[in-house]
C-alpha positions as CSV (number, residue, x, y, z in Angstrom):
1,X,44.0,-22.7,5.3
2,X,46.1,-25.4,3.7
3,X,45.6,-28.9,3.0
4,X,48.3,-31.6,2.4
5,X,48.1,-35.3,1.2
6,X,51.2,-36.9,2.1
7,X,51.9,-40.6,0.2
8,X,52.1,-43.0,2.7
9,X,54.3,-45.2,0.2
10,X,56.7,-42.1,-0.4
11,X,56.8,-39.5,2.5
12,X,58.8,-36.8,0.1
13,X,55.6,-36.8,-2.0
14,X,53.2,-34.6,-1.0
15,X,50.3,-32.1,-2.5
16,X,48.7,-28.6,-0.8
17,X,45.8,-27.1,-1.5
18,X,44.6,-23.7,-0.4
19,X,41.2,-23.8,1.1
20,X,38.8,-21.3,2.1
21,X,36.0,-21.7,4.1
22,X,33.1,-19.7,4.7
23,X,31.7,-19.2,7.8
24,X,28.8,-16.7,9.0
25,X,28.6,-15.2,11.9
26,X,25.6,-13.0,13.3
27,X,24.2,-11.7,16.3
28,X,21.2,-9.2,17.3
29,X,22.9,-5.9,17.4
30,X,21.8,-4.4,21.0
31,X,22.0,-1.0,21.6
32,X,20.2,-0.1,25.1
33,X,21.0,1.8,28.5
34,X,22.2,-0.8,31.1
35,X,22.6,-0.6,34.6
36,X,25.3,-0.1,36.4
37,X,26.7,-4.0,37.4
38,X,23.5,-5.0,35.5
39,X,23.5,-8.3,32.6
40,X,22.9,-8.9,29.4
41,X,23.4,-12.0,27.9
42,X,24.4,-12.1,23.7
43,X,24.2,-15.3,21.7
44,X,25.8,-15.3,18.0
45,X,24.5,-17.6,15.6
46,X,27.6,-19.3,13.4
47,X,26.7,-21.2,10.5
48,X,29.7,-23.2,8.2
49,X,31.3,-24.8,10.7
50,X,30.8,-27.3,13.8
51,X,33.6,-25.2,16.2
52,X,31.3,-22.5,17.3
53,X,33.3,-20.8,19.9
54,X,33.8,-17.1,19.8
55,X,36.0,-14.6,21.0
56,X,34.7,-11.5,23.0
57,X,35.9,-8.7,23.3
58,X,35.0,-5.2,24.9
59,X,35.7,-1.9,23.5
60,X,38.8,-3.9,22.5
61,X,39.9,-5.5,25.4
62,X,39.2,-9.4,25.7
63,X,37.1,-10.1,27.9
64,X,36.4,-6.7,28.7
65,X,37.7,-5.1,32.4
66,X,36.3,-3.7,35.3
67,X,36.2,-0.9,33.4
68,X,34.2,-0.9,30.8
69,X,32.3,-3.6,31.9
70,X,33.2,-8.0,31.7
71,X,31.7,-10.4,29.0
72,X,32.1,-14.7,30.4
73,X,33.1,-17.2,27.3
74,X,29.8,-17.6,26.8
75,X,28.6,-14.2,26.4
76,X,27.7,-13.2,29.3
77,X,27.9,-9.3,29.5
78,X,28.0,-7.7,33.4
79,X,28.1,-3.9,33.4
80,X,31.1,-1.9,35.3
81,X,30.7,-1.1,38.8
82,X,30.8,2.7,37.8
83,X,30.5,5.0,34.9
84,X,33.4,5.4,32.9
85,X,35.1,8.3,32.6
86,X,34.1,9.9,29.3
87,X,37.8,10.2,27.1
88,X,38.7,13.4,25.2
């Protein structure tokens, strides 16, 4: 991320600063047989920072599919309908 300071008295004056911040992220790791159309619901913990939205993904695919199963914005995790179809 970069940060400028532009002079207020003298727009064509300006500094940047490269910033990184740190943030941590964890969650439980959960590993379990689920029922079909079955829930689970996973809360990260995110430290560093006061934006602590996520992104979710499933096997790849944001917000998962019907599929391999659907995961809500707020974690929410509702197993497919039906098995899928093992990939070779």
């Amino acid at each position: 991320m970069n940060i400028t300071a532009t002079s207020q008295a003298d727009s064509t004056k300006s500094v940047s600063a490269a910033v990184t911040v740190n943030i941590s992220f964890e969650m439980d790791e959960y590993t379990a047989s689920m029922l079909v159309t079955t829930t689970h619901q996973f809360t990260p913990t995110i430290a560093g920072t006061t934006n602590t939205a996520v992104n979710w993904t499933v096997n790849g695919v944001a917000g998962g599919n019907s599929t391999v199963g659907t995961i809500t914005p707020t974690g929410l995790y509702t197993a497919p309908r039906f098995l899928p179809v093992p990939v070779l």
